[in-house]
Steps between C-alpha positions, in 0.01 A plus 500: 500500500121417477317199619560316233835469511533497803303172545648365185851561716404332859355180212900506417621527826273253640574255217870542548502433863316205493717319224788359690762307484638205788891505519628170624559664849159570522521856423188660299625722208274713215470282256560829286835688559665744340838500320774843416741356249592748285326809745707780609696531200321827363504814764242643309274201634625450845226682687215286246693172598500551903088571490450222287681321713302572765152505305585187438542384859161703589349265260633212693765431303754486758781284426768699336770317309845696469882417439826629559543453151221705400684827401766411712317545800283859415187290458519359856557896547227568378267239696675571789294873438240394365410286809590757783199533738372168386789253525325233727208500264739347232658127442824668399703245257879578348729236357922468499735490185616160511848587519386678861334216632831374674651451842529872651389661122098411541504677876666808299242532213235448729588746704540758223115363355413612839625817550383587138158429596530640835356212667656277796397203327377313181192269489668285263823472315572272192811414304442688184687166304691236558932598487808343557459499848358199654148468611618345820703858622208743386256316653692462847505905467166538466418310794738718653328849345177337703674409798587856531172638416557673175298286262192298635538222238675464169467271152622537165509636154499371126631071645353226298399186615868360507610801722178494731590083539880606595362790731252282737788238557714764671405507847245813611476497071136401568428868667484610177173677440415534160685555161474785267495439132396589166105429476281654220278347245757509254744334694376167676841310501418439881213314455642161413691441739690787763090626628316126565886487684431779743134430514586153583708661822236813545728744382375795312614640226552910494445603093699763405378699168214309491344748192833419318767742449437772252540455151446277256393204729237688666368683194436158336328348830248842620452502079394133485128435404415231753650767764319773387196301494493454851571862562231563322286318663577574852545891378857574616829515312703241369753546717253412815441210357825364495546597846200334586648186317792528790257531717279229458664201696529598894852398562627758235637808649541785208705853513413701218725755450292854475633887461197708532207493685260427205647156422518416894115543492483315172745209677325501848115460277668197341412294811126539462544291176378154517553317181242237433637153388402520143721847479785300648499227286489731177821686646683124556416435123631841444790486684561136536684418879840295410483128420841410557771677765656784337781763703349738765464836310645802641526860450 
C-alpha cells in the first residue's frame, strides 16, 4: 500500500469516527454502520464477507446491524467471526422475529443471537416489526434482557408513527432508542410525518438499505441525471452520493449492506461527501419528499 492510499485511508477513518450519532441514552454511535442482510448466503464468498466486515469496522464503521432472520441465523454466524479479536471495538446490533418477542420466547432467541455471534451480550436489540404480540409483553422482556445484562439497550424496527405513539405509552416504552426503517432517496414516506415524530422526541432513525435495494429502483436513482451530476462533480460514484444523501442530516444513522471489501471502501468514502445546498435542493425536485402521509414502506 503506498502513501497515497494510505493517507487517503486514515482521511476515511478519521471522517468516519468523527461522524456520530447521540442515542437517547446518551450513547455516541458511528453515524455510519454497516448492515449483512442477505451476507452469508454464498460459501464461495464467506471468507470476502468476514474481511469486509471487518475493513469496514477498521474504517470506523463499527456498528454492525444483523438478525436472526438473516439466513436464519448464519449471518449473525458469520459476524460473530468476523468480529473475533475485535468484539469490544464493535456496537453489535441484532433484532427478534416478532413472533419471538414474547414472554419466555424473546430470552430464547436472544440467547441463540448470542451464542451465534459468540458474544455475552448485544449493544442493542430491536423488534424487527410489530406482531400479534402486544407491545406491552415484549417490551417488559426487554427490560428484562437488560436487567440481566445481555443487551445494553434495545428499540425497534419498521413501526410507524401510530405504533411508535402506542409504544411510548407503555411504561419503560420510552427506553426505546431509535427505530430502523426504510430510508433512501427514493423512498421518503418518513418525512411527513413518522421522522419530525422521532426528532420531535430525539430519537434517531437507523436507515436500512439506504442505496435502495438492487434492481430496478436503484438502477433508475444511481442512473438519474441530477444524481449523476453531483457525482460528477464531487468525482465519486453515484452510489456515494446517495449514501451521502443518508448521510447528510446528523440524527440519521445508515447500515449499508456491503459483500466485498471494494464497496466497504467505496461506502466508508461516502462520509467525506458534503453536499452543498444547491445539490440538495436539485435532488428534492428530483425526488420530491411526500406531501401527504402515505404507509411506511418496507422490504
Amino acid at each position: 500500500m503506498n502513501r497515497s492510499t494510505e493517507g487517503a485511508l486514515d482521511r476515511i477513518k478519521q471522517g468516519n469516527r468523527s461522524k456520530r450519532v447521540l442515542l437517547p441514552d446518551g450513547t455516541s454511535v458511528p453515524q455510519l454502520g454497516q448492515g449483512t442482510w442477505n451476507m452469508a448466503e454464498d460459501a464461495a464468498r464467506r471468507e470476502e464477507e468476514i474481511a469486509a466486515l471487518r475493513l469496514g469496522v477498521e474504517l470506523g464503521m463499527n456498528l454492525i446491524d444483523t438478525a436472526e432472520m438473516y439466513g436464519e441465523g448464519a449471518a449473525e454466524e458469520l459476524v460473530g467471526e468476523a468480529i473475533r479479536g475485535i468484539r469490544d471495538e464493535v456496537f453489535l446490533v441484532s433484532k427478534v422475529y416478532p413472533h419471538n418477542a414474547g414472554k419466555g420466547r424473546l430470552t430464547l432467541s436472544c440467547e441463540g443471537s448470542l451464542k451465534r455471534l459468540n458474544t455475552d451480550r448485544l449493544d442493542l436489540y430491536l423488534l424487527h416489526w410489530r406482531g400479534n404480540i402486544p407491545l406491552e409483553e415484549t417490551v417488559a422482556e426487554m427490560e428484562k434482557l437488560v436487567d440481566q445484562g445481555k443487551i445494553a439497550r434495545w428499540g425497534v424496527s419498521n413501526l410507524d408513527t401510530a405504533d411508535m405513539k402506542a409504544l411510548l405509552q407503555i411504561a419503560d416504552g420510552g427506553h426505546c432508542v431509535t427505530n430502523q426503517v426504510l430510508y433512501h432517496l427514493g423512498s421518503r414516506g418518513i418525512e411527513y410525518e413518522l421522522l419530525p415524530w422521532l426528532r420531535g422526541r430525539q430519537i434517531p432513525v437507523m436507515a436500512y438499505s439506504p442505496l435502495a435495494q438492487a434492481g430496478s429502483l436503484r438502477k433508475g436513482l444511481v442512473e438519474n441525471e441530477t444524481v449523476q451530476r453531483a457525482a460528477a462533480n464531487h468525482g465519486v460514484t453515484p452510489l456515494q452520493i446517495l449514501l451521502a444523501w443518508t448521510l447528510r442530516d446528523t440524527d440519521i444513522i445508515a447500515i449499508p449492506k456491503a459483500s466485498s471489501r471494494e464497496h466497504v471502501t467505496e461506502n466508508a468514502a461516502a462520509s467525506l461527501i458534503t453536499l452543498d445546498k444547491e445539490e440538495r435542493l436539485q435532488l428534492d425536485a428530483a425526488f420530491p419528499p411526500p406531501s401527504w402521509k402515505v404507509p411506511l414502506d418496507m422490504i
